[in-house]
SEROVEX-755706 format. One record per residue: residue number from 0; residue in one letter; x negated, y, z of N, C-alpha, C, O, CB in turn. Coordinates in nm, 4 decimals, decimal comma, always signed. Glycine has a CB too. Layout:
# residues N
[domi NUM A [X Y Z] [X Y Z] [X Y Z] [X Y Z] [X Y Z]] ...
***
This chain:
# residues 110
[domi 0 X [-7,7068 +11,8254 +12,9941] [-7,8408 +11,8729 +12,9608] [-7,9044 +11,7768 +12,8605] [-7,9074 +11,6573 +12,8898] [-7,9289 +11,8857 +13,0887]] [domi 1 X [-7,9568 +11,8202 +12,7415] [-8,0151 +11,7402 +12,6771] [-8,1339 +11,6818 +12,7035] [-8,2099 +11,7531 +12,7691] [-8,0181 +11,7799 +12,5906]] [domi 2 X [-8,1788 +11,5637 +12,6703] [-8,2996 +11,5160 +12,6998] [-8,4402 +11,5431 +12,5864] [-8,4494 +11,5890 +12,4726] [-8,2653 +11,3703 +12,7197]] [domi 3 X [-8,5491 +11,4810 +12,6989] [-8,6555 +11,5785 +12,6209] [-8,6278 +11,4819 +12,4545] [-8,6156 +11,5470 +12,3507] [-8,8694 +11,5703 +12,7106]] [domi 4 X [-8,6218 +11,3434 +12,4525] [-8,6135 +11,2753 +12,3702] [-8,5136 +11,3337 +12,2049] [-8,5389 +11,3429 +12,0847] [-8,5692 +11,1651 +12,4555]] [domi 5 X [-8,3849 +11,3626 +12,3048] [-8,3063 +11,3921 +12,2161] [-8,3588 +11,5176 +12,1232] [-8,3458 +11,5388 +12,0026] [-8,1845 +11,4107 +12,2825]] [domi 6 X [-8,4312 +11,6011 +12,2407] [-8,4833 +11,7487 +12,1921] [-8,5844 +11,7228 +12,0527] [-8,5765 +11,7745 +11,9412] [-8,5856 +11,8328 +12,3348]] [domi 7 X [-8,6773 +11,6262 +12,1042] [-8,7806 +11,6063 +11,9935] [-8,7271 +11,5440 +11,9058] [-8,7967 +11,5388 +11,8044] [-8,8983 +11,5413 +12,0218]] [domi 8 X [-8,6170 +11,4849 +11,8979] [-8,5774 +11,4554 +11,7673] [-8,5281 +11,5459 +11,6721] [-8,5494 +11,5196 +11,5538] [-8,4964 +11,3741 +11,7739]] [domi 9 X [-8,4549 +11,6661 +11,7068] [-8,3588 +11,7541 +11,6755] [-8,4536 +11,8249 +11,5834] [-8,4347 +11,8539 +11,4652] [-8,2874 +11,8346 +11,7958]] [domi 10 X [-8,5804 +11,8522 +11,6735] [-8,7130 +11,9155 +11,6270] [-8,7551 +11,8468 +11,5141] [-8,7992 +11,9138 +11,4206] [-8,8258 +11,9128 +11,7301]] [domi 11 X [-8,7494 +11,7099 +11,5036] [-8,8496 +11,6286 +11,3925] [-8,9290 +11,6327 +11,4108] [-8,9966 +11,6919 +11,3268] [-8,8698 +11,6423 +11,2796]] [domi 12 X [-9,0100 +11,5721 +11,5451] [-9,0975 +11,5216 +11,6117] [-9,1329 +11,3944 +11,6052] [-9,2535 +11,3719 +11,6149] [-9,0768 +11,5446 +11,7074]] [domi 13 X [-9,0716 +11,3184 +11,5935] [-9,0429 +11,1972 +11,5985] [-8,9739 +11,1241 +11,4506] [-8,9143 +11,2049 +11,3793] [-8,9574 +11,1947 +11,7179]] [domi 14 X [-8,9776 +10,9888 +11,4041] [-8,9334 +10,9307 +11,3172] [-8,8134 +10,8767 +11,3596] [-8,8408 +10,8168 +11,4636] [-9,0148 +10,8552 +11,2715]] [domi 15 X [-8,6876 +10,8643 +11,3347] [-8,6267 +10,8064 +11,3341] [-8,6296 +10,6847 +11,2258] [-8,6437 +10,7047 +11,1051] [-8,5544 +10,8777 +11,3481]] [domi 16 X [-8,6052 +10,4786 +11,3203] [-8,6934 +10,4508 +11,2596] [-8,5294 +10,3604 +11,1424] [-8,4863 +10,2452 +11,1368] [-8,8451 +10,3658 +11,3614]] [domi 17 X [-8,5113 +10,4214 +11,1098] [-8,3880 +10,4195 +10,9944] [-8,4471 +10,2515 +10,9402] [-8,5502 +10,2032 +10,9872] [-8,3983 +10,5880 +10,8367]] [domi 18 X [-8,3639 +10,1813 +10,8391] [-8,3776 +10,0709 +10,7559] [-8,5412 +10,0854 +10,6172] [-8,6353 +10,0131 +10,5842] [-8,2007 +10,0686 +10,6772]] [domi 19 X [-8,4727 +10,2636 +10,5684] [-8,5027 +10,2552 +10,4755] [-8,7062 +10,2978 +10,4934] [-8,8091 +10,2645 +10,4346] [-8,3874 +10,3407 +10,3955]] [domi 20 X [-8,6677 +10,3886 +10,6122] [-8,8055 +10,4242 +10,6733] [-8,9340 +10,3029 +10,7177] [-9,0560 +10,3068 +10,7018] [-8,7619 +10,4999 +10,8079]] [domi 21 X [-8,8513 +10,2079 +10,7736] [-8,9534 +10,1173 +10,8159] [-8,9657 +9,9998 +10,6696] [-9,0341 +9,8976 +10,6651] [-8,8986 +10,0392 +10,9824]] [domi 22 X [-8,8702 +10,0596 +10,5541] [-8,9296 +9,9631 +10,4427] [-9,0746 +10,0419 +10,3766] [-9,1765 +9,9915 +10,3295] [-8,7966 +9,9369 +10,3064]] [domi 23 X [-9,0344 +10,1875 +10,3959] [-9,1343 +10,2635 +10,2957] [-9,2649 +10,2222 +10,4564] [-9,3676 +10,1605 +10,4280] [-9,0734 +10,4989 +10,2338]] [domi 24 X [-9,2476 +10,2516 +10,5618] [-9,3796 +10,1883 +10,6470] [-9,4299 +10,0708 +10,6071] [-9,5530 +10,0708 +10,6091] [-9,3544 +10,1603 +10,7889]] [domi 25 X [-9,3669 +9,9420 +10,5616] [-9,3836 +9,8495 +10,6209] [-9,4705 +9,8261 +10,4544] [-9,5705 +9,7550 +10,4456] [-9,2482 +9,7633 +10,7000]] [domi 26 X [-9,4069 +9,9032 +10,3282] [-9,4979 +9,9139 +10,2114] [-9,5763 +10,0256 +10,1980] [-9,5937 +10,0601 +10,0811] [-9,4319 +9,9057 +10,0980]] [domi 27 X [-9,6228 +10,0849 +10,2727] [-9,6981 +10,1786 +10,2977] [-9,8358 +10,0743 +10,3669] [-9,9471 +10,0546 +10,3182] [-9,6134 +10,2986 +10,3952]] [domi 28 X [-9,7905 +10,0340 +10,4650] [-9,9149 +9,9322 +10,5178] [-9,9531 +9,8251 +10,4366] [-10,0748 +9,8065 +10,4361] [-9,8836 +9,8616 +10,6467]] [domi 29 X [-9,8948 +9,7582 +10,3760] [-9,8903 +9,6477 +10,2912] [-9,9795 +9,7484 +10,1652] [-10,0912 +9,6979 +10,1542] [-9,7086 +9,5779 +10,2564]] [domi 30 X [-9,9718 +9,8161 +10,1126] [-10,0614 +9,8997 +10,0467] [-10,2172 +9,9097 +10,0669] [-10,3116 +9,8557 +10,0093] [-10,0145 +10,0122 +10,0691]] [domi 31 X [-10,2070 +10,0083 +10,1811] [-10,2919 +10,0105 +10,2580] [-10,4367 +9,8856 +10,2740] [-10,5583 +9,8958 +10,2572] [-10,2057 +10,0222 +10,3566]] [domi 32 X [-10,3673 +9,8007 +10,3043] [-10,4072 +9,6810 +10,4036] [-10,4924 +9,6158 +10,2780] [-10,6106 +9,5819 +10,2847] [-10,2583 +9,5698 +10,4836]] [domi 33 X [-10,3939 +9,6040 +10,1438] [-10,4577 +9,5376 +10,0024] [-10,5813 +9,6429 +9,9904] [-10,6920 +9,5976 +10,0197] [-10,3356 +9,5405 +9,8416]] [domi 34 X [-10,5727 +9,7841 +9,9486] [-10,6988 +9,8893 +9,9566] [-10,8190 +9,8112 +10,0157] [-10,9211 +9,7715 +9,9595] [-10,6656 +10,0290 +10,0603]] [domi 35 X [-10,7745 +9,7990 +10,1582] [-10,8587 +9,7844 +10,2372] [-10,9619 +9,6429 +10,1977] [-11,0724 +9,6429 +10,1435] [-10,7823 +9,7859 +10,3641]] [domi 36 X [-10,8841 +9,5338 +10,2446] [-10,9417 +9,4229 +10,1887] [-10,9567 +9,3524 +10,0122] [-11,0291 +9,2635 +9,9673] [-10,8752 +9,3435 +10,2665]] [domi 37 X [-10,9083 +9,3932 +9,9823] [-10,8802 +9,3378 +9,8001] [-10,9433 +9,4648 +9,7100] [-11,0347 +9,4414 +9,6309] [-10,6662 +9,3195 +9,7458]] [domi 38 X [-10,8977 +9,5800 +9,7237] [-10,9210 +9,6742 +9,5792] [-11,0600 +9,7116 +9,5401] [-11,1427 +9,7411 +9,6265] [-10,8491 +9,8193 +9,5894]] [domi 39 X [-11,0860 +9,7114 +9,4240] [-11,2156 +9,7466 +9,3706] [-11,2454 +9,8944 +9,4304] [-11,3603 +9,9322 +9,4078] [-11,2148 +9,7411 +9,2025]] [domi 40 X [-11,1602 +9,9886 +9,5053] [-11,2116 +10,0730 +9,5039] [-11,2607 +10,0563 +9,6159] [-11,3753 +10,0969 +9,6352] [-11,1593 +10,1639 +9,4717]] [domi 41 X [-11,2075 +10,0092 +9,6926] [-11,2983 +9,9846 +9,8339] [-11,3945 +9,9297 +9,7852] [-11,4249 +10,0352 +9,7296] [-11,2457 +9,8955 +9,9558]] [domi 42 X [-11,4734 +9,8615 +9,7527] [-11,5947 +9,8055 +9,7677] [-11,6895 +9,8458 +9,7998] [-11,7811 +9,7802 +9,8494] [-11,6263 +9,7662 +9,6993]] [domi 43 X [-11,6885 +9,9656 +9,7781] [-11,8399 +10,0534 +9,8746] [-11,8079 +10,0570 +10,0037] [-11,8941 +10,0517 +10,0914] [-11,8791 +10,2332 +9,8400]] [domi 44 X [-11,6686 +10,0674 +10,0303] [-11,6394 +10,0680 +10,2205] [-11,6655 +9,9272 +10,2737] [-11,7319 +9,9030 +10,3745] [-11,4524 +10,1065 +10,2759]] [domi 45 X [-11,5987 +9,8255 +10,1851] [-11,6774 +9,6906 +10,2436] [-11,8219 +9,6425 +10,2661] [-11,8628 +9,5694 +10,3563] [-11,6454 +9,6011 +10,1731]] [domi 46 X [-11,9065 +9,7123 +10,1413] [-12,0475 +9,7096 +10,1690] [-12,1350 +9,7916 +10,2830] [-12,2466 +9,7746 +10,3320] [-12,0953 +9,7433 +10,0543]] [domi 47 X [-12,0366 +9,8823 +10,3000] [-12,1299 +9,9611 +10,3717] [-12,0869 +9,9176 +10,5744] [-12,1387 +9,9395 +10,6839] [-12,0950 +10,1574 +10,3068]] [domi 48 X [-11,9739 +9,8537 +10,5239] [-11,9220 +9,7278 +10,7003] [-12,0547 +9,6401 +10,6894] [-12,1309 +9,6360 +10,7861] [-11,7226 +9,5704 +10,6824]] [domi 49 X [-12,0796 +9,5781 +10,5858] [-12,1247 +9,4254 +10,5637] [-12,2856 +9,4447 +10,6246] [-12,3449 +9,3843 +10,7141] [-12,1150 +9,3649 +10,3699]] [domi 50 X [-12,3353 +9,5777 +10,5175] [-12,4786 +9,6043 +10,5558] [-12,4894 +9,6413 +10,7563] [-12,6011 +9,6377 +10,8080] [-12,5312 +9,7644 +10,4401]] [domi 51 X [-12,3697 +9,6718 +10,8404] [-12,3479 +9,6852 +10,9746] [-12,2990 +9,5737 +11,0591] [-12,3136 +9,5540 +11,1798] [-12,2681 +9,7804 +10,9871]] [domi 52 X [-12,2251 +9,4913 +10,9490] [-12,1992 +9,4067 +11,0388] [-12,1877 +9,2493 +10,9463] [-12,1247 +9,2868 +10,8475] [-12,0627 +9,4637 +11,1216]] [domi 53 X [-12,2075 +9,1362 +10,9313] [-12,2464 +9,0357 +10,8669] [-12,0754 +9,0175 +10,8426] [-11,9909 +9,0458 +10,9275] [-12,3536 +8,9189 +10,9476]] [domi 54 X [-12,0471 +8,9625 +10,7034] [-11,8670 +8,9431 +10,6847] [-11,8825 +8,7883 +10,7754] [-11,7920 +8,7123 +10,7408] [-11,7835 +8,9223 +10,4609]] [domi 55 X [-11,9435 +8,7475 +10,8453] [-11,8904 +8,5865 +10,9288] [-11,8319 +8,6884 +11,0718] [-11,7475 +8,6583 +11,1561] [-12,0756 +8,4241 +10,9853]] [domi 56 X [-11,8971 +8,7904 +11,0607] [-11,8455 +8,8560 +11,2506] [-11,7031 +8,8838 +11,2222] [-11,6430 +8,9035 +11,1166] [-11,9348 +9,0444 +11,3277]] [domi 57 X [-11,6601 +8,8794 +11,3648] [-11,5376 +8,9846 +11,3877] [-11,4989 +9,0545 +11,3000] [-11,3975 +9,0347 +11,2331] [-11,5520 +9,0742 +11,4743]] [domi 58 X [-11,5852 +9,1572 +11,2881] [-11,5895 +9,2938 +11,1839] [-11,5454 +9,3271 +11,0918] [-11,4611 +9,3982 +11,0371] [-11,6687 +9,3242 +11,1385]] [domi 59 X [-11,7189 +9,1725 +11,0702] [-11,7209 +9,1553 +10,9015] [-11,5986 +9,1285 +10,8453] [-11,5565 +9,1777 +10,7407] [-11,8090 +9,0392 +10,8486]] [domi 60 X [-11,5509 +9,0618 +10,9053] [-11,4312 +8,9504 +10,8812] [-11,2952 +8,9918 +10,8517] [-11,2186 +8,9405 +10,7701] [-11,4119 +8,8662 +11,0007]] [domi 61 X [-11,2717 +9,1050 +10,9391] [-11,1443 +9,1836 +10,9591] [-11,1139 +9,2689 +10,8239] [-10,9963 +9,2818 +10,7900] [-11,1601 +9,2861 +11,0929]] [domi 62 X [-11,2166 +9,3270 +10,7466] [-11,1809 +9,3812 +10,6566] [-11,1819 +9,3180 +10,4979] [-11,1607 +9,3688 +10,3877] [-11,2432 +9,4798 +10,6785]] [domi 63 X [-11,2169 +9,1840 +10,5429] [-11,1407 +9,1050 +10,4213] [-10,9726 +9,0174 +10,4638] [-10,8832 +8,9871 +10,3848] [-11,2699 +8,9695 +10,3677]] [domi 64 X [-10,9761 +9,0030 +10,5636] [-10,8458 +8,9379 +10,6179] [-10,7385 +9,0012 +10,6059] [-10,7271 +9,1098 +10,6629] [-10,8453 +8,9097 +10,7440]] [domi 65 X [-10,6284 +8,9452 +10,5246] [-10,5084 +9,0081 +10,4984] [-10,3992 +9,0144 +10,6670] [-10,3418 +9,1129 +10,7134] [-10,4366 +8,9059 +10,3568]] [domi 66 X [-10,4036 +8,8842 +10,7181] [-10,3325 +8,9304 +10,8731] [-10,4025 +9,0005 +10,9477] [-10,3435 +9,0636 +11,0354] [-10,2976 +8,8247 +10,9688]] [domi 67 X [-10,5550 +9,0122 +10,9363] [-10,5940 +9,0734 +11,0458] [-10,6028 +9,2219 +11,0112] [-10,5922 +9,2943 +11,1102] [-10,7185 +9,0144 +11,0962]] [domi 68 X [-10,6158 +9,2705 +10,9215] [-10,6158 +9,3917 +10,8755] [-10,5221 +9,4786 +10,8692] [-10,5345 +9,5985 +10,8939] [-10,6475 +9,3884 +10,7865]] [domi 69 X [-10,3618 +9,3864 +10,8149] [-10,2838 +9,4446 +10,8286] [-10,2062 +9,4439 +10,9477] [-10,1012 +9,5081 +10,9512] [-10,2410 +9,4301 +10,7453]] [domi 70 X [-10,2507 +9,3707 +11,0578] [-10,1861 +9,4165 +11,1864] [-10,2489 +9,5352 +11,2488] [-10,1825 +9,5897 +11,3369] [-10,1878 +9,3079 +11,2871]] [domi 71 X [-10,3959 +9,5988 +11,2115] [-10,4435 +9,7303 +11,2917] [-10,3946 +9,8209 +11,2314] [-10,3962 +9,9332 +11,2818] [-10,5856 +9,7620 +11,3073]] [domi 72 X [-10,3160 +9,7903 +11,0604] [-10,3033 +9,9201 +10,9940] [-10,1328 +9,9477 +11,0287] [-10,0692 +10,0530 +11,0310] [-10,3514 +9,9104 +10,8106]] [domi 73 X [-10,1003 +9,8381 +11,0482] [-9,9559 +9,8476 +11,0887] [-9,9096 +9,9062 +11,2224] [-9,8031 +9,9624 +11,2477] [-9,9053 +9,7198 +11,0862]] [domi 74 X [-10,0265 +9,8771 +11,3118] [-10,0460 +9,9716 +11,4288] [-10,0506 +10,1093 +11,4229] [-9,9921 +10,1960 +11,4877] [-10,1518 +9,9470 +11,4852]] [domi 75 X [-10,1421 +10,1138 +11,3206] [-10,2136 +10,2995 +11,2870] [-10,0553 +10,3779 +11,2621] [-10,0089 +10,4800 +11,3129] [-10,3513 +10,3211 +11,0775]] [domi 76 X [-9,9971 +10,2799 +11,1596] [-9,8702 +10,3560 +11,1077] [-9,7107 +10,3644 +11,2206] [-9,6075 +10,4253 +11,1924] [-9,8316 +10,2630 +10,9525]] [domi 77 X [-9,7314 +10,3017 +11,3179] [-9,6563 +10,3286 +11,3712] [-9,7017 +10,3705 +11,4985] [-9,5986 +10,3645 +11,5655] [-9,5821 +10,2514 +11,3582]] [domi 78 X [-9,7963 +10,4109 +11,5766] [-9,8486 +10,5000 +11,6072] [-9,8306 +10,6303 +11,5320] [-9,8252 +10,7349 +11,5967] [-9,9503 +10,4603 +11,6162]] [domi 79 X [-9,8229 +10,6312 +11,4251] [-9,8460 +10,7359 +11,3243] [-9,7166 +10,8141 +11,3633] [-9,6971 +10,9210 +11,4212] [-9,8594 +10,6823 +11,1564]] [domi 80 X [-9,6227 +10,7030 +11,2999] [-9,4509 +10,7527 +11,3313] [-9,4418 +10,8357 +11,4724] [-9,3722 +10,9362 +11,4870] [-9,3325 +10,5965 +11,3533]] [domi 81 X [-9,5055 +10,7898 +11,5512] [-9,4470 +10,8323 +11,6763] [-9,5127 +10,9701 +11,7179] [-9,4503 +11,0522 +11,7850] [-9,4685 +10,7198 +11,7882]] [domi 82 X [-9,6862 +10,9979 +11,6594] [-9,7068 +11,1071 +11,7114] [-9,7144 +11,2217 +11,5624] [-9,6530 +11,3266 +11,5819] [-9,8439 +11,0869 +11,8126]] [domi 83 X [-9,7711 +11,2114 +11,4450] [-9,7390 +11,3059 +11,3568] [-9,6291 +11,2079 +11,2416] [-9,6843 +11,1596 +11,1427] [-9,8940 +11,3778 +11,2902]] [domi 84 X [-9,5350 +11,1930 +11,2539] [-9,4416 +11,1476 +11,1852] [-9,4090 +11,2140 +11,0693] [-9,3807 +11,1194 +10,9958] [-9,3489 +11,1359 +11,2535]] [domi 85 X [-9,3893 +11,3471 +10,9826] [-9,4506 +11,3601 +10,8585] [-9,5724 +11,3416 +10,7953] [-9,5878 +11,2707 +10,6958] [-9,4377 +11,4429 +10,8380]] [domi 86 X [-9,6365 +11,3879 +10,8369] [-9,7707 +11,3147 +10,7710] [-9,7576 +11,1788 +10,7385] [-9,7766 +11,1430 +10,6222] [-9,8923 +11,3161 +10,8630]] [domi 87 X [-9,7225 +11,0852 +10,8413] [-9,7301 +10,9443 +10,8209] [-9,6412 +10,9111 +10,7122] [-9,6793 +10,8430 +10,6170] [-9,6971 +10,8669 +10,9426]] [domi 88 X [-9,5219 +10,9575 +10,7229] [-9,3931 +10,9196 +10,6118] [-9,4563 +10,9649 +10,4879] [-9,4555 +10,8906 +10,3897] [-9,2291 +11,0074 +10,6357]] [domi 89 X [-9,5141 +11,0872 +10,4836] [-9,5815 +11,1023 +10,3450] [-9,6625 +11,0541 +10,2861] [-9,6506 +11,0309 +10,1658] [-9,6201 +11,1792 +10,3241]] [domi 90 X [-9,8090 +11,0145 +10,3826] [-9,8628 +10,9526 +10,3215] [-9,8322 +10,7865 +10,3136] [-9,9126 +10,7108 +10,2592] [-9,9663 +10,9939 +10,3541]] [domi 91 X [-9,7173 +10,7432 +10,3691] [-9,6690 +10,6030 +10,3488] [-9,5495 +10,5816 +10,2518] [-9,5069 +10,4722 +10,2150] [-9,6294 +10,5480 +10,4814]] [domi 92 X [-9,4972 +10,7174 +10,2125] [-9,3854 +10,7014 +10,0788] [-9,5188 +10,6850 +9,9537] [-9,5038 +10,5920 +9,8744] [-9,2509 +10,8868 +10,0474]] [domi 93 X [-9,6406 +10,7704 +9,9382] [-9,7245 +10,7582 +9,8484] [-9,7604 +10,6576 +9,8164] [-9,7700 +10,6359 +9,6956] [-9,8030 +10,8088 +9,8613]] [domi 94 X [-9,8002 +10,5398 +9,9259] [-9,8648 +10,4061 +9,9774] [-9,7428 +10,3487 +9,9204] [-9,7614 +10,2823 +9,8184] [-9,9058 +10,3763 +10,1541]] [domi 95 X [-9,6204 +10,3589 +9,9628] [-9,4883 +10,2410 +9,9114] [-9,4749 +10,2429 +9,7584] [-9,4534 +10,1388 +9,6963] [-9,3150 +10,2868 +9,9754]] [domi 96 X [-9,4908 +10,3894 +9,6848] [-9,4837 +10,3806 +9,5850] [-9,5983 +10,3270 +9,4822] [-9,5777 +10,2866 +9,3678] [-9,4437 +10,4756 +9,5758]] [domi 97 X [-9,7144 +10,3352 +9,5442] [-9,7938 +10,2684 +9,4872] [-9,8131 +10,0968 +9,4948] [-9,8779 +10,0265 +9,4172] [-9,8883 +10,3332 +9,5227]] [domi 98 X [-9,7557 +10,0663 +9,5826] [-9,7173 +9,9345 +9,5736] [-9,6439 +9,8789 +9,5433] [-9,6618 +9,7574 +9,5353] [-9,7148 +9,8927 +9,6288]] [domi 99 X [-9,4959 +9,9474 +9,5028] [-9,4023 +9,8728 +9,4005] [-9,4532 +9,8852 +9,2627] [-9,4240 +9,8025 +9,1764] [-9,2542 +9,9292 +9,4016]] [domi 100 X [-9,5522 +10,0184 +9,2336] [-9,5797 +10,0043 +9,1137] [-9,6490 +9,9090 +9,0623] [-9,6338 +9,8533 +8,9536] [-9,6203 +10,0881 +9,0829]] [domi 101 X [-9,7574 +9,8843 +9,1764] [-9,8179 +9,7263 +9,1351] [-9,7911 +9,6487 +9,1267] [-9,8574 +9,5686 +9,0607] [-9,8777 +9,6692 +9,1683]] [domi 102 X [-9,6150 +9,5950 +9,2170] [-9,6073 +9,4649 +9,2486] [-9,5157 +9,4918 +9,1013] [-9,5268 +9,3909 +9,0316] [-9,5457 +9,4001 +9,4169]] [domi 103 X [-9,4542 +9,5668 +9,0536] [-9,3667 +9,5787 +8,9615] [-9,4680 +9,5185 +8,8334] [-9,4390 +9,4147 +8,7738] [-9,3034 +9,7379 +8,9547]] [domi 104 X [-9,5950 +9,6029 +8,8002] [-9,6639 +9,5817 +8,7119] [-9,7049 +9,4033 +8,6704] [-9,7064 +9,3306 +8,5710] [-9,7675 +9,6707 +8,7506]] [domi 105 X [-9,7334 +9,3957 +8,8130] [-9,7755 +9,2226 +8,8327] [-9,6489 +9,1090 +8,7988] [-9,6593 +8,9927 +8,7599] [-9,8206 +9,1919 +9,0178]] [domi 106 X [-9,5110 +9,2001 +8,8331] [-9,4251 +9,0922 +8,7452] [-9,3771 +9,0990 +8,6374] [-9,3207 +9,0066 +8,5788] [-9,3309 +9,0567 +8,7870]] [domi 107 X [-9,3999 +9,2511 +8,5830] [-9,3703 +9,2337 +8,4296] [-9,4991 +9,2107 +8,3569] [-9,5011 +9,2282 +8,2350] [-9,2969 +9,3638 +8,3647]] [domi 108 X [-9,5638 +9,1881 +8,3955] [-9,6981 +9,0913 +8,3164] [-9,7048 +8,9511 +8,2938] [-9,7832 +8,8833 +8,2274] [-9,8226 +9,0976 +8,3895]] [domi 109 X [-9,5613 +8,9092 +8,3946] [-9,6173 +8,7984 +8,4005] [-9,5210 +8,6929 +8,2795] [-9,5522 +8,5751 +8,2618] [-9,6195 +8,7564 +8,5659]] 
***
């Protein structure tokens, strides 16, 4: 008898978490995580933390911090894997590719 496990995989329910999968996660978060704390485009999401919460708090703090940020987003994404696992792979192949393009950009600039 097959198991429910095996079943939901068969289905593609689940991520299988392959080499190449947890590289595009792991630059998918690493993406992410820079957005979050570093990119100009965030800056209205950081202001609008800051005006709620002072950047010395917890809070404040978390969304400039590169470890601390990227351990909740690294959570989100594998959480992610486990309960809508396309979605996540998609929007974390988008996230990977946008981060080799940068990191690519940043070394042929240099």
């Amino acid at each position: 008898m097959e198991s429910v496990q095996d079943a939901e995989l068969d289905k593609g329910l689940t991520m299988e978490m392959t080499l190449i999968n947890f590289v595009i996660l792991a630059l998918g978060a690493y993406r992410l995580t820079h957005i979050i704390t570093t990119d100009a485009i965030a800056d209205n999401f950081r202001s609008w933390v800051w005006k709620r919460y002072d950047p010395t708090t917890k809070i404040g703090y978390l969304i400039t911090c590169n470890w601390c940020a990227g351990f909740w987003v690294s959570l989100l994404f594998v959480i992610g894997a486990s309960v809508l696992p396309q979605l996540t792979f998609v929007v974390s192949l988008v996230l990977a590719i946008s981060a080799l393009v940068g990191l690519l950009s940043v070394w042929a600039e240099r």
